[in-house]
C-alpha positions in Angstrom: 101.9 76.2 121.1 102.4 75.0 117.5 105.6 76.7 116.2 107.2 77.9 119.4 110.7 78.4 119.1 112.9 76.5 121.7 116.5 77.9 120.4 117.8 80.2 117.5 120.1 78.5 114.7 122.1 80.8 112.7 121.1 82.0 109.3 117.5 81.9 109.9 115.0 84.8 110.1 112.5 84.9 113.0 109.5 87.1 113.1 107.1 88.1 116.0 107.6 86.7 119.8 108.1 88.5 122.5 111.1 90.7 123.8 111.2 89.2 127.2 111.6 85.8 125.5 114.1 87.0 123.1 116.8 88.0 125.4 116.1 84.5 127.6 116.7 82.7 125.0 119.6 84.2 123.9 121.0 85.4 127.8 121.9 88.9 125.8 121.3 91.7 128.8 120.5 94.5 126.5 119.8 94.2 122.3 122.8 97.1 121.0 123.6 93.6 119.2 120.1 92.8 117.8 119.8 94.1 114.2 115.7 94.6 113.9 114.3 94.7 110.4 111.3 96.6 109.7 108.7 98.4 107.2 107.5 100.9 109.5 109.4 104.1 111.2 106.4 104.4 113.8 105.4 100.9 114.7 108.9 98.8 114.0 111.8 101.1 113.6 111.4 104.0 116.5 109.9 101.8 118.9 113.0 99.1 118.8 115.8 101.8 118.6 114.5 104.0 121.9 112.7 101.2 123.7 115.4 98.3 123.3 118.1 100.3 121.7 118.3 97.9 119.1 119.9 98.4 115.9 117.6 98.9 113.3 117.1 98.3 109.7 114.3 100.3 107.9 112.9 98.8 104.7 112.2 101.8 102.0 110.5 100.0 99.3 110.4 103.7 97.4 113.7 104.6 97.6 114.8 102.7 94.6 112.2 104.9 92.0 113.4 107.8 94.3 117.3 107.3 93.5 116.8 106.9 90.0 114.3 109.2 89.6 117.1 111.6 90.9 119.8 110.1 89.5 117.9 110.9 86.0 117.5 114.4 87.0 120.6 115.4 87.9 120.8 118.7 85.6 117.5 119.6 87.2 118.9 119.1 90.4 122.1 121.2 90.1 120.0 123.7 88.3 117.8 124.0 92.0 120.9 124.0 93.8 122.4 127.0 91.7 119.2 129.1 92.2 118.9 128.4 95.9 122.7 129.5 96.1 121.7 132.5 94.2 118.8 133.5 96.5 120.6 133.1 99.5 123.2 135.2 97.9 121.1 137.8 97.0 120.5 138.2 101.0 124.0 137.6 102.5 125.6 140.4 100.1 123.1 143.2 101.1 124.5 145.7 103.3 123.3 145.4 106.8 122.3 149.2 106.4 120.3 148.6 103.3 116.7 149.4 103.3 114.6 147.3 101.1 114.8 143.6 100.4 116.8 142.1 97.6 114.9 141.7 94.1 114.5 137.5 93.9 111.1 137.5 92.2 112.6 135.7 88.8 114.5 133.7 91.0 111.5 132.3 93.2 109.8 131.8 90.0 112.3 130.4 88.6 113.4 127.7 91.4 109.4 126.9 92.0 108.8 125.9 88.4 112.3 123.8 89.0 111.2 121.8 92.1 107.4 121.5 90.9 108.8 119.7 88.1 111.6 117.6 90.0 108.3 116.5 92.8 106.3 115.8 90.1 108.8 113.5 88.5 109.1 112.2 92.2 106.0 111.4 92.9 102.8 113.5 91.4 101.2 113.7 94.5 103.9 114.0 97.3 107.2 114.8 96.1 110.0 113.0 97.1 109.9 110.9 100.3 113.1 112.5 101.6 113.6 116.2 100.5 111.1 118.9 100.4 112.9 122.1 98.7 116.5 120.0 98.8 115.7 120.1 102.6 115.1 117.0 104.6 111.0 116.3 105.1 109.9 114.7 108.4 110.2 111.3 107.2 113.6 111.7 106.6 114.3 113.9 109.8 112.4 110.5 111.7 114.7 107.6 109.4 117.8 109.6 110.6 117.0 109.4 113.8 115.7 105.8 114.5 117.1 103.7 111.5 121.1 102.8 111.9 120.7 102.0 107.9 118.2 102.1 105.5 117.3 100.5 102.0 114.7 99.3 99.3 115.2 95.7 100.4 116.7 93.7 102.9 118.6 91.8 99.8 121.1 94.7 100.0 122.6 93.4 102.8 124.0 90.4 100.9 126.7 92.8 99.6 128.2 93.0 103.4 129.6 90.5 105.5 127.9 89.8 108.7 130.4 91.7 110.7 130.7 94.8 108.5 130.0 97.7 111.1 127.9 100.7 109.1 129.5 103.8 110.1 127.2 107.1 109.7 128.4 110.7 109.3 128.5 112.9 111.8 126.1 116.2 110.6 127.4 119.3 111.4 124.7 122.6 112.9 125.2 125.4 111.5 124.9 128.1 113.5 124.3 131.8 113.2 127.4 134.2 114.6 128.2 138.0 114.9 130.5 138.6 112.0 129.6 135.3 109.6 127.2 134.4 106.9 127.6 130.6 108.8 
């Protein structure tokens, strides 16, 4: 077959093959030390991390405009974050004894006209690709979950050696208790 691979040399990309052939050639017995590179959550990203338990690299064209885009927005940003605070407020300081819901009405109005504004500077049709409402969508809920890193190009590893080790943070869930707003 024209183009079959017979051995890997360093420094050089590979794409397609099989698995099976993959760990022959190389006599690795399971791929934690495979990083995989791909475009896709669904078809590259998921299937390598729970099938092979590869480490994974998602490719996020979008992200740069995203970053900027909030970067730009910053005020806009803290102003959404201030009026969420506010509405959750609002709830956590009723007393428990109290009858009728907090007024938030100018709030809600308030922080909807702020994040229609901040998606439409996003993107006009979907918002950002990450955060819905400064919560995480699915897409981001899915990246978290599959991809060890993430970025707008595969050039950004070029700032990293080839042993640097990404390290993610551990997230916290909150949880509800007797006694505690947390």
């Amino acid at each position: 077959m024209p183009g079959e691979v017979k051995k890997f040399e360093k420094s050089v990309v590979y794409q397609g093959g099989s698995v099976e052939r993959f760990y022959e050639m190389t006599g690795l017995k399971h791929g934690n030390h495979v990083l995989y590179v791909g475009d896709s959550i669904n078809t590259d990203v998921a299937k390598s991390s729970l099938r092979e338990a590869w480490r994974t690299f998602l490719i996020v064209p979008e992200i740069a405009k995203e970053l900027k885009t909030w970067d730009e927005n910053r005020n806009l940003v803290k102003l959404l974050r201030k009026l969420n605070e506010q509405y959750r407020y609002a709830y956590i300081s009723q007393d428990k004894d109290e009858k009728a819901p907090p007024k938030v009405e100018e709030i809600k109005r308030m922080r909807e006209a702020a994040r229609a504004l901040l998606d439409e500077r996003l993107n006009q049709k979907f918002g950002s690709l990450f955060s819905t409402n400064l919560k995480n969508t699915e897409f981001s809920k899915k990246t978290a979950q599959h991809a060890d890193i993430y970025a707008a190009s595969y050039l950004n590893l070029l700032n990293y050696t080839p042993h640097h080790n990404f390290q993610t943070q551990h997230n916290i869930i909150r949880h509800l208790s007797a006694g505690s707003d947390e």
